[in-house]
C-alpha positions as MATLAB code, in Angstrom:
seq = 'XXXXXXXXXXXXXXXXXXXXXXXXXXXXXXXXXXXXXXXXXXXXXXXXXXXXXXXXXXXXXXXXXXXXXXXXXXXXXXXXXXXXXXXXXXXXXXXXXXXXXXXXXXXXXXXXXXXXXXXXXXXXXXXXXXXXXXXXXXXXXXXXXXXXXXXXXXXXXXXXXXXXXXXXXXXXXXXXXXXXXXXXXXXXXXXXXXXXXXXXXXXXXXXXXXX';
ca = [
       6.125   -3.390  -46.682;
       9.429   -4.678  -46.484;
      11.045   -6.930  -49.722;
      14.093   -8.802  -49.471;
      14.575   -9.008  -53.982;
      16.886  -11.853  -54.971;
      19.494  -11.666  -57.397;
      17.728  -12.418  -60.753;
      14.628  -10.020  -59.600;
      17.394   -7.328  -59.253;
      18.364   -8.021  -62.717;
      14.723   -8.196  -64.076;
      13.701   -4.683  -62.639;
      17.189   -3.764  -63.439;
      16.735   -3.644  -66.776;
      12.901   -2.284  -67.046;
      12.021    1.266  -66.116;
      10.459    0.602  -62.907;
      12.282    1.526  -59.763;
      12.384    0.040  -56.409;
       9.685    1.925  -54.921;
       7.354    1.496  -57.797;
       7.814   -2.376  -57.682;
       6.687   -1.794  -53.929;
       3.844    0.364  -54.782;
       2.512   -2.287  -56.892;
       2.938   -5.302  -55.021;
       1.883   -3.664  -51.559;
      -1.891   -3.934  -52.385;
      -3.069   -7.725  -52.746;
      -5.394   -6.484  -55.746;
      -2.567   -4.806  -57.579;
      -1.919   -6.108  -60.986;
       1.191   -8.216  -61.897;
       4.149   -6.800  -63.538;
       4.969   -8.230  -67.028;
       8.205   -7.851  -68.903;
       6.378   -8.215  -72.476;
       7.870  -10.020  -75.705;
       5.967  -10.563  -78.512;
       6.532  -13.976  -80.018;
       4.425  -15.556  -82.997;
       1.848  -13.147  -82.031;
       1.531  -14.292  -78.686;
       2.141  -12.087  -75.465;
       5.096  -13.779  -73.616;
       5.123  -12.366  -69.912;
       7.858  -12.458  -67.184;
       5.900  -11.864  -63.916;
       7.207  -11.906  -60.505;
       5.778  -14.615  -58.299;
       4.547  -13.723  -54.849;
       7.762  -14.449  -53.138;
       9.147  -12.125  -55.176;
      12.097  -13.897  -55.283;
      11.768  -15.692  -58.954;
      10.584  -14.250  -62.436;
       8.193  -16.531  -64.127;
       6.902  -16.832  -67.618;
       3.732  -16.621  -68.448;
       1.258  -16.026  -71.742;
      -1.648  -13.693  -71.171;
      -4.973  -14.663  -72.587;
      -6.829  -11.609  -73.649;
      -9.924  -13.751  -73.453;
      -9.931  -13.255  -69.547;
     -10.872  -10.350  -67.317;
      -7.309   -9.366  -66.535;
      -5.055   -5.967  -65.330;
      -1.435   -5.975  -65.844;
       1.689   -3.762  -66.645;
       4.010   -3.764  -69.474;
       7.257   -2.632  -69.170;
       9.146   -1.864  -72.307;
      12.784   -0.830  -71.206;
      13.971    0.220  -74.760;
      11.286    2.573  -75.005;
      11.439    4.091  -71.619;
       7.488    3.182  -71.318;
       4.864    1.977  -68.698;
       2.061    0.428  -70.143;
      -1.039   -0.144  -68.016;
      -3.904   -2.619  -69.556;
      -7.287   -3.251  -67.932;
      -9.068   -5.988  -70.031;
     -13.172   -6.849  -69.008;
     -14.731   -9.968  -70.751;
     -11.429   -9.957  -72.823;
     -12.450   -6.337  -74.494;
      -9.756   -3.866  -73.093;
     -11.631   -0.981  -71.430;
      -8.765    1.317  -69.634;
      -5.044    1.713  -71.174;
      -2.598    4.350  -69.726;
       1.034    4.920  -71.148;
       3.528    6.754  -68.776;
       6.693    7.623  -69.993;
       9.678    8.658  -67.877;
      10.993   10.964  -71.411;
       7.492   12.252  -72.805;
       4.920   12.248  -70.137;
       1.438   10.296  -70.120;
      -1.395    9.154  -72.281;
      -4.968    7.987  -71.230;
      -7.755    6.034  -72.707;
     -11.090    4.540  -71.575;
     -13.251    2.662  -73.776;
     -17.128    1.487  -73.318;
     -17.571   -2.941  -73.752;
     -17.180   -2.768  -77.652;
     -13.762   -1.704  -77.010;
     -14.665    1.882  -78.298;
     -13.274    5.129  -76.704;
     -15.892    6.200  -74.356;
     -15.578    8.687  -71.486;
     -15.543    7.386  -67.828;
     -17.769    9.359  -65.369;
     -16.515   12.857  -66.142;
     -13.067   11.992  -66.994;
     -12.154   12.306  -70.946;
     -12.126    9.412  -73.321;
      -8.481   10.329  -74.190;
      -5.949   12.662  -72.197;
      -2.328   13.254  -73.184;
       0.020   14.899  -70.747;
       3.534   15.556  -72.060;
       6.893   17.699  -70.675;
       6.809   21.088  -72.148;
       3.102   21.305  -74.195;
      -0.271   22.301  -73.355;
      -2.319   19.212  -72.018;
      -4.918   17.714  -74.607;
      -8.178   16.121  -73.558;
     -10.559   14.519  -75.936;
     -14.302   13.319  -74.832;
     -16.036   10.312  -76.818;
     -19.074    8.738  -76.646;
     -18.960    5.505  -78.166;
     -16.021    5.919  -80.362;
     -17.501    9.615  -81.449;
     -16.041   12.664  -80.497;
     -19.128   14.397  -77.857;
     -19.655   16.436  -75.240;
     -22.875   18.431  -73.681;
     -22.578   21.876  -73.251;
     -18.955   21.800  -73.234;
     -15.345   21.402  -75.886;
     -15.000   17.982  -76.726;
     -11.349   18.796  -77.624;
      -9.091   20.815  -75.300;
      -6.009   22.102  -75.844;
      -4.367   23.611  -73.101;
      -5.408   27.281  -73.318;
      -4.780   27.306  -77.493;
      -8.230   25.760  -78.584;
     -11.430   24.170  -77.971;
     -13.612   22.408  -80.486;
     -17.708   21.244  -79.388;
     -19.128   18.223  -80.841;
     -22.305   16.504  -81.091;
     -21.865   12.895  -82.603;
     -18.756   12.754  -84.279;
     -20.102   16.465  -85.874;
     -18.584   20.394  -85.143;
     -21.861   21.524  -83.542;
     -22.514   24.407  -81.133;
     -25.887   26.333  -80.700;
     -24.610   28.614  -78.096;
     -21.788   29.907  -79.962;
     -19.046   29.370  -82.073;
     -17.572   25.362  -82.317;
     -14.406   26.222  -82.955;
     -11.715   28.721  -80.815;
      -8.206   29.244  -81.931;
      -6.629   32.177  -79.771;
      -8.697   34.675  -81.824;
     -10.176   32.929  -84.639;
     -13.744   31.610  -84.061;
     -15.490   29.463  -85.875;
     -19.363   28.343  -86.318;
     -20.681   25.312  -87.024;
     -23.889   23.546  -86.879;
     -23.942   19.691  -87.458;
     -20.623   19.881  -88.925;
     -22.524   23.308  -91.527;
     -20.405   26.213  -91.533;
     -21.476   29.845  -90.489;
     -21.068   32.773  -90.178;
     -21.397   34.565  -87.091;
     -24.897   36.250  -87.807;
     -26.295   33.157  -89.605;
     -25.188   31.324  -86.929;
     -27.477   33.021  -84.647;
     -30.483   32.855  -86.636;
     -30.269   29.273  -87.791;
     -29.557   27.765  -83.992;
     -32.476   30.465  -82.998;
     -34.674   28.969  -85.736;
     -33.954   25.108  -84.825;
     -34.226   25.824  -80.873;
     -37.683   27.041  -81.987;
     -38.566   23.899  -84.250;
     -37.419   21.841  -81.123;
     -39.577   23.315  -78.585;
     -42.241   23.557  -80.974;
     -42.455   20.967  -83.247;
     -45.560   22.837  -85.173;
     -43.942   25.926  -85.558;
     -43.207   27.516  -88.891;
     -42.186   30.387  -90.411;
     -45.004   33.337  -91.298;
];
């Protein structure tokens, strides 16, 4: 897809950080959101959005109230913003930046983090460190059966509810260091064992007690 930009769209994309090609990536899919240039003003979002000519820049105020995808461009800090707003709650927000790298969120209708399909709640991708990854459910840090937090290689940390919890071992690696926890308890190795033993055994059997 082809664009012939005018003058004053030259300028606007000029002066943001999106290039040529990204413009065009955006605008060659009909669904694509609309690219905002994003003051705030009096607490209102003032947008600069090319029209579908893309010849002129026109100024618009977003209304949060509305289901509505867009991008924000901030040139003096070098960032993308992405914003994906459902029944006015925002439910997906992505930061790229051309210095630093990339940050993701998802969040369930109450505008809570909340993982999407398998995909982490909260991912952060940045030039020279170890990726981080963070799974939520419903604004609490959770995960079955695996880390809710992972760092790179470094560390890993299992949740339950917004609690350190791991029955199957310990809750917390660092490199070497291992920790145990049970509902956010901590253990040592050993009573580790026999406390997530004893509790597997309550589970299953809800009559069972100790002779």
């Amino acid at each position: 897809m082809k664009l012939n930009y005018s003058q004053e769209v030259m300028e606007f994309i000029k002066n943001s950080v999106m290039s040529l090609n990204e413009v065009r990536k955006f605008y060659s899919n009909q669904d694509a959101p609309p690219i905002y240039y994003i003051n705030d003003e009096n607490l209102k979002l003032i947008g600069y959005v090319l029209e579908d000519d893309f010849q002129k820049i026109k100024e618009k105020t977003i209304d949060l109230n509305d289901d509505l995808s867009y991008v924000k461009i901030d040139a003096k800090e070098d960032i993308i913003y992405s914003y994906n707003y459902k029944d006015g709650v925002l439910r997906e927000h992505s930061t790229i930046s051309t210095k630093d790298g990339m940050k993701y969120y998802y969040y369930d209708e109450n505008g809570l983090l909340h993982n999407k399909d398998n995909l982490p709640a909260f991912s952060s991708i940045k030039n020279n460190e170890p990726r981080v990854e963070k799974w939520y459910s419903h604004g609490e840090l959770h995960r079955d059966n695996h880390p809710a937090i992972v760092i790179g290689n470094i560390s890993k940390e299992w949740y339950q509810n917004g609690q350190r919890h791991n029955e199957w071992g310990p809750a917390i690696i660092n490199g070497e260091v291992e920790k145990y926890f049970l509902n956010d308890e901590e253990f040592d190795k050993k009573s580790h064992t026999e406390e997530a033993s004893l509790r597997r055994m309550r589970k299953n059997n809800p009559n069972y007690s100790l002779k």
